[in-house]
Biopython code that builds the backbone (N, CA, C, O; Angstrom):
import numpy as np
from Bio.PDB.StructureBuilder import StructureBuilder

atoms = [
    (1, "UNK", "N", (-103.075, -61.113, 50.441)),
    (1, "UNK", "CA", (-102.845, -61.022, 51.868)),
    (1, "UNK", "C", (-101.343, -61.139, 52.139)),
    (1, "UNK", "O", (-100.674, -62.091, 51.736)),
    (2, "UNK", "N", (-100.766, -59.931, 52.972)),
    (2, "UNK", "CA", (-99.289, -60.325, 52.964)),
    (2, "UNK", "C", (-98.869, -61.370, 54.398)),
    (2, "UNK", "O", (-99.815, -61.789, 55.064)),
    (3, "UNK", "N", (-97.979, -61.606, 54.656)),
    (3, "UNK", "CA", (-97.839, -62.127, 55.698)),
    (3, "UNK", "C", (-96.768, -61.786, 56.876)),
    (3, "UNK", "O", (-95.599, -62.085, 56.633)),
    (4, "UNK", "N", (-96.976, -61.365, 57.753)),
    (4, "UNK", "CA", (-96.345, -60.414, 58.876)),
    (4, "UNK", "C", (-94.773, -61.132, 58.772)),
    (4, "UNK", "O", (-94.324, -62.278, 58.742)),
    (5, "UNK", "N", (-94.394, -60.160, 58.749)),
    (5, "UNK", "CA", (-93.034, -60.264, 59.110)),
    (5, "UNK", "C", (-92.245, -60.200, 60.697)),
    (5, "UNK", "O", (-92.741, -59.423, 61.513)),
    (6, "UNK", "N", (-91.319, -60.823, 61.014)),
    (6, "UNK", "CA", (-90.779, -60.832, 61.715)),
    (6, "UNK", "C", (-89.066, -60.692, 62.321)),
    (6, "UNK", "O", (-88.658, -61.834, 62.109)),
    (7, "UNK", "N", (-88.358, -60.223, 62.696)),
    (7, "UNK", "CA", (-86.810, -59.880, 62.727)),
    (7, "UNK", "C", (-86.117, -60.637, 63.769)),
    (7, "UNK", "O", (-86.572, -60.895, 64.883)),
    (8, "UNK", "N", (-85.003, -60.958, 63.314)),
    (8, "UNK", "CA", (-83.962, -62.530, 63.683)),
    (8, "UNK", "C", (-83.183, -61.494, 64.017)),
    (8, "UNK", "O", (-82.682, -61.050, 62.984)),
    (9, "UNK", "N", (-82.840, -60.895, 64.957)),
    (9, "UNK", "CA", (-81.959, -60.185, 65.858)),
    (9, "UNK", "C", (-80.596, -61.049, 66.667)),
    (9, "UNK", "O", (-80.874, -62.054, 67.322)),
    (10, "UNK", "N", (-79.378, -60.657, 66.582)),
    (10, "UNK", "CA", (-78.098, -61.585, 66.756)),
    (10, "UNK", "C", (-77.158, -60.545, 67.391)),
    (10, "UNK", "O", (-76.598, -59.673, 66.727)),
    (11, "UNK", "N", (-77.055, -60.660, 68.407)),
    (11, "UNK", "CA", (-75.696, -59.451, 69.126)),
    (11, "UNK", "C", (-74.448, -60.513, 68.501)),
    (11, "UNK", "O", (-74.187, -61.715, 68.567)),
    (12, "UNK", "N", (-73.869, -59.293, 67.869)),
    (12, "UNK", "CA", (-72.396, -59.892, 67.725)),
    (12, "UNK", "C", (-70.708, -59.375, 68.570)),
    (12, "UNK", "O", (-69.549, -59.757, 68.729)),
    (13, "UNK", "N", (-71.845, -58.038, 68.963)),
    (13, "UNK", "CA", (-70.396, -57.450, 69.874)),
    (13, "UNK", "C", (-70.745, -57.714, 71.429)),
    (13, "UNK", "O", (-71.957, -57.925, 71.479)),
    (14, "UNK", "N", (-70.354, -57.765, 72.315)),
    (14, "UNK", "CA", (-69.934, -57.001, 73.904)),
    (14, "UNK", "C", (-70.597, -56.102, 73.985)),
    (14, "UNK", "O", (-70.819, -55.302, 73.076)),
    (15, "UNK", "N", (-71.137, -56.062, 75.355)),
    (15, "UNK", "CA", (-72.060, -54.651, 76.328)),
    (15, "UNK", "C", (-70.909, -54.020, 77.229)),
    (15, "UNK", "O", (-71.062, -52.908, 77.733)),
    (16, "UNK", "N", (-69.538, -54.907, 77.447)),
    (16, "UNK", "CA", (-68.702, -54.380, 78.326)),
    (16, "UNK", "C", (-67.839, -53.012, 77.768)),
    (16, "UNK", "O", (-67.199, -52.929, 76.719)),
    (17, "UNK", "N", (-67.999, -52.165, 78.618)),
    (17, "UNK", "CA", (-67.649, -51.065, 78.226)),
    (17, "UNK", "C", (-68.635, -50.214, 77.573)),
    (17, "UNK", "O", (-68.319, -49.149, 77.043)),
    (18, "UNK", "N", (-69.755, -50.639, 77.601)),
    (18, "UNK", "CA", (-71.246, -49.835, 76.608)),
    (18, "UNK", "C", (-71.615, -49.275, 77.883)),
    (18, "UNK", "O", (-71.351, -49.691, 79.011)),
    (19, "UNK", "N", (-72.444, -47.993, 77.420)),
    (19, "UNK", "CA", (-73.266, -47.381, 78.702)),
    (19, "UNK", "C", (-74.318, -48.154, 78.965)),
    (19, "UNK", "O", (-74.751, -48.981, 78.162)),
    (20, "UNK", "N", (-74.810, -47.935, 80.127)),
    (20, "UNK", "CA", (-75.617, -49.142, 81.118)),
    (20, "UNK", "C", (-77.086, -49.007, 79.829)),
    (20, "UNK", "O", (-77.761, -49.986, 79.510)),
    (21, "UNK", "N", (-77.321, -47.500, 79.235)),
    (21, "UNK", "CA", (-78.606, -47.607, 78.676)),
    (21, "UNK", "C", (-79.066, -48.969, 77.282)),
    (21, "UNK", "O", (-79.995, -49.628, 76.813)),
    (22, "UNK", "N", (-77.315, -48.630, 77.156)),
    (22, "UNK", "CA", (-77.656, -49.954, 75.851)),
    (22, "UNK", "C", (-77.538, -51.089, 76.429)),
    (22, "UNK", "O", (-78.269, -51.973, 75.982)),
    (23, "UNK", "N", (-76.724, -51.409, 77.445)),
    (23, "UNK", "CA", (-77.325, -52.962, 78.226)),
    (23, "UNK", "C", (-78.710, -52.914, 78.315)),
    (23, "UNK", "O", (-79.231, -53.891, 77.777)),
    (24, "UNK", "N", (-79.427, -52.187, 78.764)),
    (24, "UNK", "CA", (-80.728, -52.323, 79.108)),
    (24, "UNK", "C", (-81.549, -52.455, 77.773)),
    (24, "UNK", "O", (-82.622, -53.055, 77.713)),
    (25, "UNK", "N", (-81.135, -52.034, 77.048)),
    (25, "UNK", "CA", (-82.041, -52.180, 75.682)),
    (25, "UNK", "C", (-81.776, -53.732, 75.304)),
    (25, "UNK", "O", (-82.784, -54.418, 75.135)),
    (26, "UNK", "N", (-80.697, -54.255, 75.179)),
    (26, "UNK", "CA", (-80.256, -55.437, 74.884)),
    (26, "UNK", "C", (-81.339, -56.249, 75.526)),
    (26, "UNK", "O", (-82.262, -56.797, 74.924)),
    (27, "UNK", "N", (-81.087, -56.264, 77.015)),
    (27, "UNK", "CA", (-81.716, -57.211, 77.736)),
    (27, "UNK", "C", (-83.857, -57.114, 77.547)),
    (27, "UNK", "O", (-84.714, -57.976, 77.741)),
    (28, "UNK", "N", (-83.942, -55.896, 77.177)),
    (28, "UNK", "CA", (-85.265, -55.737, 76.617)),
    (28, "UNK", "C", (-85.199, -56.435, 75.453)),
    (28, "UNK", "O", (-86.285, -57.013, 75.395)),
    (29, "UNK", "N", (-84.440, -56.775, 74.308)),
    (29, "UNK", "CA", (-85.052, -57.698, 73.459)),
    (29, "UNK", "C", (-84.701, -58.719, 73.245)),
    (29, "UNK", "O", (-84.803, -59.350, 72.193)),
    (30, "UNK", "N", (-83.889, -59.247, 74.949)),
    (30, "UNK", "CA", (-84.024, -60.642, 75.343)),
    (30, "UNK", "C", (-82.761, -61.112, 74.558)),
    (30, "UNK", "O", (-82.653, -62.244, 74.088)),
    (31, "UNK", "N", (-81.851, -60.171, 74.464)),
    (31, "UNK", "CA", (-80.381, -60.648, 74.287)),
    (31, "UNK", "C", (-79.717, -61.161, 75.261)),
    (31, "UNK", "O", (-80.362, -60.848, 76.261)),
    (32, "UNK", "N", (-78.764, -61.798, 75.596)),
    (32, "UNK", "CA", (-77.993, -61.978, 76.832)),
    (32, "UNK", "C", (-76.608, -62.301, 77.053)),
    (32, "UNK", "O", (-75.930, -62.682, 78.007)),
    (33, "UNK", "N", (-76.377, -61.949, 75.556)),
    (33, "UNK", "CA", (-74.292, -61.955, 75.102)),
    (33, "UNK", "C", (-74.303, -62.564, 74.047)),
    (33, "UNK", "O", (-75.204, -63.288, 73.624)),
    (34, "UNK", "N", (-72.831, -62.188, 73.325)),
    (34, "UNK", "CA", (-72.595, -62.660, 71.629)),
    (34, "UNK", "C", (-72.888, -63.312, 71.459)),
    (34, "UNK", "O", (-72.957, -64.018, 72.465)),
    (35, "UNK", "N", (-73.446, -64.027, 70.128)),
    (35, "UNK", "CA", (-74.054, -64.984, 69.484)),
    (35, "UNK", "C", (-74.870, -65.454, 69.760)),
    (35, "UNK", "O", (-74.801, -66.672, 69.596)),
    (36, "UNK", "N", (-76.327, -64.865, 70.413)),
    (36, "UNK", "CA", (-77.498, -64.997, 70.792)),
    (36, "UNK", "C", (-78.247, -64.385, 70.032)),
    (36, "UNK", "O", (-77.764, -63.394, 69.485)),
    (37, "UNK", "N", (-78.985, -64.576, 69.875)),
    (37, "UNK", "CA", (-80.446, -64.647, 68.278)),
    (37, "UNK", "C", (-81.695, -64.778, 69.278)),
    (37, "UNK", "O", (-81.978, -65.844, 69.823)),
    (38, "UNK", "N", (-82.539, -63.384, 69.496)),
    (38, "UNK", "CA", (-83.760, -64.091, 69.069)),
    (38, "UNK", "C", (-84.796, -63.415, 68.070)),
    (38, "UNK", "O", (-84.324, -62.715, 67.175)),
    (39, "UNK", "N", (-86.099, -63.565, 68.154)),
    (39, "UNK", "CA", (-86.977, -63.438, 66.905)),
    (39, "UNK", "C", (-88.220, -62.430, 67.456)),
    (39, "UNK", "O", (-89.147, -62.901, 68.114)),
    (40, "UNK", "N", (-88.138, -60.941, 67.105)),
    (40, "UNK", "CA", (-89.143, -60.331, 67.553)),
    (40, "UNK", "C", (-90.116, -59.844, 66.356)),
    (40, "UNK", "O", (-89.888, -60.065, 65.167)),
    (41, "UNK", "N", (-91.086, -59.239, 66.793)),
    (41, "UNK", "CA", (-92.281, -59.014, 65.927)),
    (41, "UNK", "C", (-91.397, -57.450, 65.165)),
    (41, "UNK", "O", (-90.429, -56.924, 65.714)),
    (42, "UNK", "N", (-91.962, -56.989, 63.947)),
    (42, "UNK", "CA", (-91.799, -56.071, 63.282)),
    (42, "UNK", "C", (-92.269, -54.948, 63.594)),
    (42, "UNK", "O", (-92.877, -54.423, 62.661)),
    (43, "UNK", "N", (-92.225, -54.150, 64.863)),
    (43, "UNK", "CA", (-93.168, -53.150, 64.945)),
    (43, "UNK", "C", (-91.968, -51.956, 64.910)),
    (43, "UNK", "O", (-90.752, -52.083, 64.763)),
    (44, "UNK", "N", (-92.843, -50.676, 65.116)),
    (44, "UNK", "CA", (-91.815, -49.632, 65.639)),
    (44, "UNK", "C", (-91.563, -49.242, 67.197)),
    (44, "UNK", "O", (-91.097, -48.156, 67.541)),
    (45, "UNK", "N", (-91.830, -49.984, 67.836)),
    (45, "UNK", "CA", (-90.934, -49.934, 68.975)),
    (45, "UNK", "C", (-89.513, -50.896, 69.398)),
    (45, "UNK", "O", (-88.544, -50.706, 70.132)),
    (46, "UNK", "N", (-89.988, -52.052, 68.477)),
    (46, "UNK", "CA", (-88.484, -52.812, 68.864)),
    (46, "UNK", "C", (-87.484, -52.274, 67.350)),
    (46, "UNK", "O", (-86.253, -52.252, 67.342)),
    (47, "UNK", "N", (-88.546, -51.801, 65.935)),
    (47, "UNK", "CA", (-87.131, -51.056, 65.137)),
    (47, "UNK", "C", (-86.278, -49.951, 66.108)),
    (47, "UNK", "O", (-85.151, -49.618, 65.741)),
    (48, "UNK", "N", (-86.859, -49.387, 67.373)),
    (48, "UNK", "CA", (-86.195, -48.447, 67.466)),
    (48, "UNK", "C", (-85.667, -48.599, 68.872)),
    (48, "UNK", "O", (-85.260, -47.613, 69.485)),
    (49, "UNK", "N", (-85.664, -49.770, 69.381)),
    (49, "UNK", "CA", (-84.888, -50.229, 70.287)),
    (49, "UNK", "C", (-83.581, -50.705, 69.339)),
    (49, "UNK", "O", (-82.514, -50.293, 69.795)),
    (50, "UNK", "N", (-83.460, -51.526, 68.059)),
    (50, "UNK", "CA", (-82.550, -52.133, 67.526)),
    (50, "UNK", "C", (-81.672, -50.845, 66.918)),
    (50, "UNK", "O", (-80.442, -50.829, 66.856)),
    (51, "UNK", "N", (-82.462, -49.890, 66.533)),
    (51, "UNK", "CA", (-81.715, -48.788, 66.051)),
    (51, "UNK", "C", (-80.725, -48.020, 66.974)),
    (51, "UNK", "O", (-79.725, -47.383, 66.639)),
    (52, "UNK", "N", (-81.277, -48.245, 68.304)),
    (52, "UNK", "CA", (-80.382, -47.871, 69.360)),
    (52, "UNK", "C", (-78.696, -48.278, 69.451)),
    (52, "UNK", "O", (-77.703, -47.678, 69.861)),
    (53, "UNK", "N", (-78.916, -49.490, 68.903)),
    (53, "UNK", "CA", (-77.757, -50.534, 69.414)),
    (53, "UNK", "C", (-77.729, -51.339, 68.137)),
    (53, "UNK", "O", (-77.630, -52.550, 68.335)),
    (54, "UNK", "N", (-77.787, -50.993, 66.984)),
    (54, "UNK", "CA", (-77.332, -51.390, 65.754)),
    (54, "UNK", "C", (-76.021, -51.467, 65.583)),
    (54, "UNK", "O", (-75.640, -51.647, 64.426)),
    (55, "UNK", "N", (-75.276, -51.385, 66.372)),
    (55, "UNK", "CA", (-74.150, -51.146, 66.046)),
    (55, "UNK", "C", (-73.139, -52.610, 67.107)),
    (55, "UNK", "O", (-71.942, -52.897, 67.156)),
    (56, "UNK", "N", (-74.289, -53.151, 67.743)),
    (56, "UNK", "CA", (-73.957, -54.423, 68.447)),
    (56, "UNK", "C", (-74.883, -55.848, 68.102)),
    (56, "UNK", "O", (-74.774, -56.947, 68.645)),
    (57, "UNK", "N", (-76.106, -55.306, 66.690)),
    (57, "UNK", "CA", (-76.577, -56.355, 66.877)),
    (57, "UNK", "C", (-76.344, -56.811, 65.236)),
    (57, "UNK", "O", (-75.463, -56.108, 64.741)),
    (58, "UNK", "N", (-76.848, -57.701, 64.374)),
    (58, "UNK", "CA", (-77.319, -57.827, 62.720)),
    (58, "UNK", "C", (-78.841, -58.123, 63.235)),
    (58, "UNK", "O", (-79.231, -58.334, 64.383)),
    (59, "UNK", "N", (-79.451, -58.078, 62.213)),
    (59, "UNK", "CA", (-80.593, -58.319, 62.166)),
    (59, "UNK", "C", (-80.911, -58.569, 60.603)),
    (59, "UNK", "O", (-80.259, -58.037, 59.704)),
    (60, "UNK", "N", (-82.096, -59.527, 60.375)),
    (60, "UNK", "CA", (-82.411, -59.783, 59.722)),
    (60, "UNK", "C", (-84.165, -60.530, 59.282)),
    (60, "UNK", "O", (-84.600, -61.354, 60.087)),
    (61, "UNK", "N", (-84.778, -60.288, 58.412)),
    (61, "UNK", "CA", (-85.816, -60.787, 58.241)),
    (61, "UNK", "C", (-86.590, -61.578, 58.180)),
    (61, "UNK", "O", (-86.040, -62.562, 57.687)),
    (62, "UNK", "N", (-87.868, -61.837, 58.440)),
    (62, "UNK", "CA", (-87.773, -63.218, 58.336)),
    (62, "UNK", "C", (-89.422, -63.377, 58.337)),
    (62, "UNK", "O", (-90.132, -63.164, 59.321)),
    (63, "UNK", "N", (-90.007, -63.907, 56.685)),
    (63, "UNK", "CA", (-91.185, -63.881, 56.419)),
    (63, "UNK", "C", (-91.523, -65.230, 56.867)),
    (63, "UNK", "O", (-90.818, -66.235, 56.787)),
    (64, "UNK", "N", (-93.120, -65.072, 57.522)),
    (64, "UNK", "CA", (-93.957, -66.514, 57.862)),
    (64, "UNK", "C", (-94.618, -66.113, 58.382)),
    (64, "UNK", "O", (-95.509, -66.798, 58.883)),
]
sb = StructureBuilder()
sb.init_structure("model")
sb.init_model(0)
sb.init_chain("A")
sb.init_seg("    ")
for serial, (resi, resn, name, xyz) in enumerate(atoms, 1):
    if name == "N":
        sb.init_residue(resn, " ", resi, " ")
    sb.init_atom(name, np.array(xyz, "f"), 0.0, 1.0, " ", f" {name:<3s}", serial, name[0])
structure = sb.get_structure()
């Protein structure tokens, strides 16, 4: 039995100066400025919210 995984999401850059669409993605996965982390489920709708804005967040894994 495996055990679901989950992703530790961390904005490390600024929304200022980003187009309004990637603020809005941010705030959909409950970011709210640098160095904020939180922990969403593994599906393909938030991989492809993060894929949006990979380029403002790290992410990382996180089995349990």
């Amino acid at each position: 039995m495996t055990t679901a995984t989950k992703l530790k999401v961390t904005q490390v850059k600024s929304t200022i100066g980003r187009p309004e669409k990637q603020e809005k993605i941010l705030a959909g996965l409950g970011l709210r400025g640098p160095s904020r982390s939180v922990v969403v489920d593994n599906t393909p709708s938030f991989r492809g919210m993060i894929k949006k804005v990979i380029h403002l967040v790290t992410v990382e894994e996180i089995h349990g």
